[in-house]
C-alpha positions as CSV (number, residue, x, y, z in Angstrom):
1,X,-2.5,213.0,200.2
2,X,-2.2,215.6,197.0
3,X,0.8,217.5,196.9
4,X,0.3,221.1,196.0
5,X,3.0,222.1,193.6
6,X,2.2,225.7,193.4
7,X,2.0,226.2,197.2
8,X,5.4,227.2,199.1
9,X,5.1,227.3,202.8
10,X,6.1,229.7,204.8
11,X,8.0,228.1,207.6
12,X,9.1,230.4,210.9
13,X,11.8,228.5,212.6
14,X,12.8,229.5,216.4
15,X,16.8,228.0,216.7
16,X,18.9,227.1,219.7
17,X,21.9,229.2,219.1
18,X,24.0,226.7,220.9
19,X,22.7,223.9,218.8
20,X,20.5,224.1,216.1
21,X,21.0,227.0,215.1
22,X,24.9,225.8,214.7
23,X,23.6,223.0,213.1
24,X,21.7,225.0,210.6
25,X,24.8,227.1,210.1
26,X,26.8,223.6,209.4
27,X,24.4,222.5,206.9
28,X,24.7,226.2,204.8
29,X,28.4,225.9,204.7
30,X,28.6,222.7,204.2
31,X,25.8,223.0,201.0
32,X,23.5,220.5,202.4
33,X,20.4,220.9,200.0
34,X,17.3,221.8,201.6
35,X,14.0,224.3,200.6
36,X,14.8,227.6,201.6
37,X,10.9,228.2,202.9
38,X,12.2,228.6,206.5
39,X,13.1,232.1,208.2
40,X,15.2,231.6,211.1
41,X,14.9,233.5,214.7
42,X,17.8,232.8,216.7
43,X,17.2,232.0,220.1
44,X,19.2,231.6,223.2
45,X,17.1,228.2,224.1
46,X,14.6,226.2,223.0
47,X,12.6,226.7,226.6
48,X,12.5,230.7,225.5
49,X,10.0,230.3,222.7
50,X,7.1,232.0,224.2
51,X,3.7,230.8,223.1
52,X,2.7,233.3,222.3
53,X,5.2,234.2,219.4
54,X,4.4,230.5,217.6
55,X,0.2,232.0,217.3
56,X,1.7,235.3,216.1
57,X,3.0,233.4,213.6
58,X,0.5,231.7,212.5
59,X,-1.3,234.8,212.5
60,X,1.0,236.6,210.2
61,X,0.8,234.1,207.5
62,X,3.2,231.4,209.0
63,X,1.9,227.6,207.5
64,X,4.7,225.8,209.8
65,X,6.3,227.1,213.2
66,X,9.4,224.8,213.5
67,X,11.3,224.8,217.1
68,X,14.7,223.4,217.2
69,X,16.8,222.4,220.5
70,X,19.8,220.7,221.8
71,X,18.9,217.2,222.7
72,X,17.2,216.7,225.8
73,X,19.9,216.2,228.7
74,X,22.5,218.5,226.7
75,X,21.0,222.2,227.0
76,X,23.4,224.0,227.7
77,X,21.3,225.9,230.1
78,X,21.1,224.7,234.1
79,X,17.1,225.0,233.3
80,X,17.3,222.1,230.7
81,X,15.1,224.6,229.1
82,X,14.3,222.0,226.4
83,X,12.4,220.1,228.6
84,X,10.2,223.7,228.8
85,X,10.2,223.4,225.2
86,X,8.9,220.5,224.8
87,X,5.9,220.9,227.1
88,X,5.0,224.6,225.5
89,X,4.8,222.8,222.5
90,X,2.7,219.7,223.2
91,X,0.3,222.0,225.2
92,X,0.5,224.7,221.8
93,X,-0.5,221.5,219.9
94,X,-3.4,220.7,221.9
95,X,-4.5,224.3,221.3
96,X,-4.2,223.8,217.5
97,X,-6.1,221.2,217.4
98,X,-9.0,222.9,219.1
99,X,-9.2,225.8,217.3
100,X,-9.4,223.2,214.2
101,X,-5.7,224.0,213.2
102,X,-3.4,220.5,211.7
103,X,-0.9,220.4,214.7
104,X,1.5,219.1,212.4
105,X,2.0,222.6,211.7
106,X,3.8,222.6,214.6
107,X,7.2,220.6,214.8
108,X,10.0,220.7,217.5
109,X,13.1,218.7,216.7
110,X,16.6,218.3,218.4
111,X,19.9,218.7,216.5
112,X,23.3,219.0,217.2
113,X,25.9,221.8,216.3
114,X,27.3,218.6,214.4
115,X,24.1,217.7,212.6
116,X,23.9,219.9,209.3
117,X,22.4,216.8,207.7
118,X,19.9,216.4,210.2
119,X,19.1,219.6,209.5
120,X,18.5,219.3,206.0
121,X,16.7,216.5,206.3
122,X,14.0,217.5,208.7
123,X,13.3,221.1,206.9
124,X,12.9,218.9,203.8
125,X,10.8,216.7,205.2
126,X,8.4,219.2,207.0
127,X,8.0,221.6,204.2
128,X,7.1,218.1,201.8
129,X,4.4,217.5,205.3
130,X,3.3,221.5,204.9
131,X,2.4,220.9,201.3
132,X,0.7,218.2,201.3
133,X,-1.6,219.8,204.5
134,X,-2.0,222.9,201.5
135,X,-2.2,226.7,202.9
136,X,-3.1,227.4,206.6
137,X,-6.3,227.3,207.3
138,X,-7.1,226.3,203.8
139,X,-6.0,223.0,204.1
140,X,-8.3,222.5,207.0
141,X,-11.1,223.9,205.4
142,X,-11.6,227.5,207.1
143,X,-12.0,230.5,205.6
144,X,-9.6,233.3,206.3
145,X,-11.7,235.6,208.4
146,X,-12.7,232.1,211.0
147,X,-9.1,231.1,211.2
148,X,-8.3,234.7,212.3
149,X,-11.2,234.6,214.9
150,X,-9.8,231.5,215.8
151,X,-5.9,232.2,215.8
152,X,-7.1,235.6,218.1
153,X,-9.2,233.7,220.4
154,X,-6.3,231.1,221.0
155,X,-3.5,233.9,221.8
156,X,-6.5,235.6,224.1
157,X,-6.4,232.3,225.6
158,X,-2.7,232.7,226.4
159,X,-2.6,235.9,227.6
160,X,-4.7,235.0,230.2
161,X,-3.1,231.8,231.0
162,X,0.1,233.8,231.5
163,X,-1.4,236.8,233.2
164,X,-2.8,234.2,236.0
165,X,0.5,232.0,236.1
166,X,2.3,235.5,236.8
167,X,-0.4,236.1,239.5
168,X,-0.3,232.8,241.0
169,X,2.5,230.8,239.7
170,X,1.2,227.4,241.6
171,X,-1.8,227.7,239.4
């Protein structure tokens, strides 16, 4: 792989507050070195990332949608909603891929409130992956105006997926 110096993802990160996001916050005060290419939501849980916020995303320029959770078996929710999480994002993944989208793009991670180096350590290493896969879309060869026909056609896809689950939840 050729690493693009010039290029410097953009990374949208979607952070447990009760654990990665505490873990993020241990690794700023702490000065743990890492790129600052990620922008941070704060989230309640991991299980509340809808898909459809990681293809808006994508969408708005996003090269790398990174999901951070408590470990599984220690969510702080009754839900164990980064089970959810996990599951969103393997089936997001699958999507990627068939709309010719790198789902490496696409990371979810568990880390501790006591993990700041963890959390160094993985934004490092996945804005390193990002640059080496070069700009979205780019890096897998698609012009800008297919990759937003494609990026569209994939959140029409999960609209409608939601709108039936809503309807018919044993679906």
């Amino acid at each position: 792989m050729v690493v693009r110096h010039d290029f410097e993802p953009k990374i949208l990160g979607f952070l447990c507050n009760w654990c990665c996001y505490a873990g993020a916050d241990l690794a700023g005060v702490s000065r743990y070195q890492y790129p600052p290419n990620i922008r941070v939501i704060r989230v309640m849980c991991s299980g509340r990332v809808d898909p459809k916020f990681i293809f808006r995303a994508f969408s708005r320029g996003a090269d790398g949608v990174f999901i951070g959770g408590c470990w599984l078996g220690e969510c702080h929710y009754v839900t164990e909603g980064n089970y959810e999480a996990e599951k969103m994002t393997n089936r997001c993944k699958k999507l990627l891929e068939q709309i010719g989208l790198n789902p490496e793009r696409l990371r979810i991670e568990w880390v501790s409130a006591s993990e700041g180096i963890r959390f160094a350590e993985i934004i490092t290493n996945f804005t390193k992956q990002l640059k080496e896969l070069g700009p979205l879309g780019i890096g897998e060869g698609k012009d800008l105006e297919q990759l937003k026909r494609d990026i569209e056609a994939a959140e029409s896809y999960i609209r409608r997926k939601l709108i039936s689950y809503y309807i018919d939840p044993d679906k």
